[in-house]
C-alpha positions in Angstrom: 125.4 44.4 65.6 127.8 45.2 68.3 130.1 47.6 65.6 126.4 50.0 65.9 127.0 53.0 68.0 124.3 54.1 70.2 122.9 57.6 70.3 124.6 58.9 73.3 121.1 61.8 73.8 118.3 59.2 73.2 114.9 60.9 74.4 113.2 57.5 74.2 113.2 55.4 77.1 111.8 52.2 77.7 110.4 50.3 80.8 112.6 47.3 82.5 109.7 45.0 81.9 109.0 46.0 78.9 112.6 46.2 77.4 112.9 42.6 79.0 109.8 41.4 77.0 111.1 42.9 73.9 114.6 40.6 74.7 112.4 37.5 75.1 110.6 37.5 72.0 113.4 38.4 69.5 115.2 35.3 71.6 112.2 33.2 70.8 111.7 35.1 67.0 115.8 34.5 66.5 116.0 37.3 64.1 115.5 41.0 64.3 112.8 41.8 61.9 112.3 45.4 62.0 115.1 47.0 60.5 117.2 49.8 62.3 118.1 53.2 60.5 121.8 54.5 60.5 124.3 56.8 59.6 127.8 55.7 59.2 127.1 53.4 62.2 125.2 55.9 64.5 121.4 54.0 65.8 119.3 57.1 64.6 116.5 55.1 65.2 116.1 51.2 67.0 118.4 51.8 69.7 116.8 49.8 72.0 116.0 47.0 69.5 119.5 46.9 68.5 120.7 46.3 72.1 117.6 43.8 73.0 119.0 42.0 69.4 122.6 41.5 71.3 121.1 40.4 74.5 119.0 37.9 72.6 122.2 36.2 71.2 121.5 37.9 67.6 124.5 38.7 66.3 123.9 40.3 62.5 120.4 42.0 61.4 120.0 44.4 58.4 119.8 47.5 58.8 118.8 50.7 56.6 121.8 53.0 55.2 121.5 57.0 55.0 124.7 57.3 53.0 123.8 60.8 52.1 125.5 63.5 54.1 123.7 64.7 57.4 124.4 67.4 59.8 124.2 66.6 63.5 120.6 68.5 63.5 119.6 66.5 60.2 120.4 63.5 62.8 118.5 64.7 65.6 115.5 65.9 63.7 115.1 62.3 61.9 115.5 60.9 65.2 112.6 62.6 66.7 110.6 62.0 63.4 110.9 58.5 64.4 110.4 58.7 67.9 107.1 60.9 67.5 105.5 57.7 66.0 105.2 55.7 69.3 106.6 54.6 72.2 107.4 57.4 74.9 109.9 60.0 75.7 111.9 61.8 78.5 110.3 65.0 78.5 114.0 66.8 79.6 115.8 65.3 76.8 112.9 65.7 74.0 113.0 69.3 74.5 116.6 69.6 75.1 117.2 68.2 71.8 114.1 70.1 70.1 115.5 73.1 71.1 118.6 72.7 69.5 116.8 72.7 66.0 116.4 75.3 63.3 113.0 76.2 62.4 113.3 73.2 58.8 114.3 70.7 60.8 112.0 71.3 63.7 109.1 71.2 60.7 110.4 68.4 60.0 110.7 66.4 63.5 106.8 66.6 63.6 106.9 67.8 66.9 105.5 71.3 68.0 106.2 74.3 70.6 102.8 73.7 71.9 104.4 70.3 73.3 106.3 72.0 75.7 104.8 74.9 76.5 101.2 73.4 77.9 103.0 72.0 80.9 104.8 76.0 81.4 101.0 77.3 80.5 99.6 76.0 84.0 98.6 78.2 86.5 99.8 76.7 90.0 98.5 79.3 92.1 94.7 78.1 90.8 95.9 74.6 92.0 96.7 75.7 95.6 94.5 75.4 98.4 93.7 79.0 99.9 93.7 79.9 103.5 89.7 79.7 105.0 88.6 83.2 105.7 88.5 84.1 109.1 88.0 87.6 111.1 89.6 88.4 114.7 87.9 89.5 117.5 89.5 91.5 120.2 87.9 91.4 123.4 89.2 94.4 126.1 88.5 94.8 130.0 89.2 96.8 132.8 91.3 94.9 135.6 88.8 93.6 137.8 86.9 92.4 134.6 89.6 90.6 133.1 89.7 88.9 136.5 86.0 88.0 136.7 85.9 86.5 133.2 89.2 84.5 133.7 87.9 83.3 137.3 84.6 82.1 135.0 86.3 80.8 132.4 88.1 78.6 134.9 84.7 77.4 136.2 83.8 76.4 132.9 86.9 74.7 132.4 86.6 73.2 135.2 82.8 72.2 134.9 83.7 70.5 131.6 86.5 68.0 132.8 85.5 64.9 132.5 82.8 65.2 129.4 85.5 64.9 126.6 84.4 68.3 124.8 85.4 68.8 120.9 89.0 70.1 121.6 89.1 73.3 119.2 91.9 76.0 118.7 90.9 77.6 116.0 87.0 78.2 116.1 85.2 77.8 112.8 84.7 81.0 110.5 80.6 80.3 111.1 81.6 80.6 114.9 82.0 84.5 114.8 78.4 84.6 113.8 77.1 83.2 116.1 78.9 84.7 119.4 78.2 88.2 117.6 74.4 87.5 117.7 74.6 85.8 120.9 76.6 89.2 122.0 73.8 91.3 120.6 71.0 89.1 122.4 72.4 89.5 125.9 72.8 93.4 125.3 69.5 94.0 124.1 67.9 91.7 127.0 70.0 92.8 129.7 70.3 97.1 128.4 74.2 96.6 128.6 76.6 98.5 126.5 79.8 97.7 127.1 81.4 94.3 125.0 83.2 93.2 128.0 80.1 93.3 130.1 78.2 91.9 128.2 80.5 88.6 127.1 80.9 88.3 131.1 77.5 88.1 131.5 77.4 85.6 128.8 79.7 83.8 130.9 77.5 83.1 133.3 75.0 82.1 131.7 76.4 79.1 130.6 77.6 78.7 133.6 73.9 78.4 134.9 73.2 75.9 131.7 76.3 73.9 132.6 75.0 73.6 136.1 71.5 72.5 135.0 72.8 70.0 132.6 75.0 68.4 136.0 71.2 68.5 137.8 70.2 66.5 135.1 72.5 64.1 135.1 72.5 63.9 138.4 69.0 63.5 139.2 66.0 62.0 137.1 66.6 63.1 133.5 64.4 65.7 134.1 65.4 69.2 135.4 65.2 70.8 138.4 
């Protein structure tokens, strides 16, 4: 058994545990009986029995001769034959050695291009996960504006502290809709043009719900 030679590219692999089961019951069977296939003392197919054999003390097993003549694509193609029955193989090495075949003895591996092209075939980009759609909103003031809103979006700020409030910083897409409509309220109420204005005045307003929520906490439960 040890005179066999190896293939030195085997596309099959087999597990540790597996391999070690296979060792365990030729030990306990005390003879290998599934014969190997060689060719002038190349393992074309039963590698890994042969080597479980030797690690199970078995020291001869018989073994099934190609004495014809084969080519080194003759070999590979009988080897895949084989392997394509069961058991499983390194992807890499299965298509390194398919590739290497001529169109006969890929027909006759039993293997197909289909095999490796399905995992080429995949479209990745339908697997990633897009970006969420969004929209910016540029707000502009004068000066003294910009100075008014910032002075009441520190009052707000400063309002809050204390309540734990959702900490967001990006806003969610459904967001935009509503500060638009809320935009368009507070012009329309109020006969205001001008953005800026008008998001100011929206400012204050919750600013005056902000302080009616602290009279309610602060009082009865009711407001004032």
């Amino acid at each position: 058994m040890r005179d066999l030679k190896p293939l030195k590219s085997n596309a099959r692999f087999m597990p540790p545990a597996q391999y070690q089961r296979l060792v365990e019951n030729l030990r306990k069977d005390g003879i290998l009986t599934s014969a190997p296939l060689i060719y002038q003392d190349e393992i074309l197919s039963g590698n890994h029995r042969v080597k479980a054999a030797i690690d199970a003390g078995i020291t001869e097993a018989g073994c099934i001769e190609i004495t014809s003549k084969l080519s080194k694509e003759d070999r590979v193609s009988i080897q895949l034959a084989h392997n394509a029955i069961a058991g499983d193989d390194d992807p890499n090495t299965l298509e390194q050695l398919y590739k290497s075949l001529g169109l006969d003895a890929k027909t006759y591996s039993g293997l197909t291009d289909d095999l490796f092209t399905a995992a080429e075939d995949v479209d990745l980009e339908s697997l990633a996960i897009g970006a969420p759609p969004y929209m910016d909103m540029v707000i502009e003031f004068l000066p003294e504006e910009a100075i008014q809103f910032e002075a009441l979006l520190a009052r707000i700020d400063q309002a809050l502290k204390g309540k734990n409030p959702p900490i967001r910083h990006v806003a969610a897409y459904d967001d935009f809709d509503t500060m638009f409509n809320a935009l368009v309220r507070v012009k329309e109420l109020s006969g205001i043009h001008n953005s800026a204005i008008a998001i100011r005045m929206m400012a204050e307003l919750a600013l005056e719900r902000i302080e009616q929520l602290e009279t309610i906490d602060a009082d009865t439960g009711e407001a004032a």
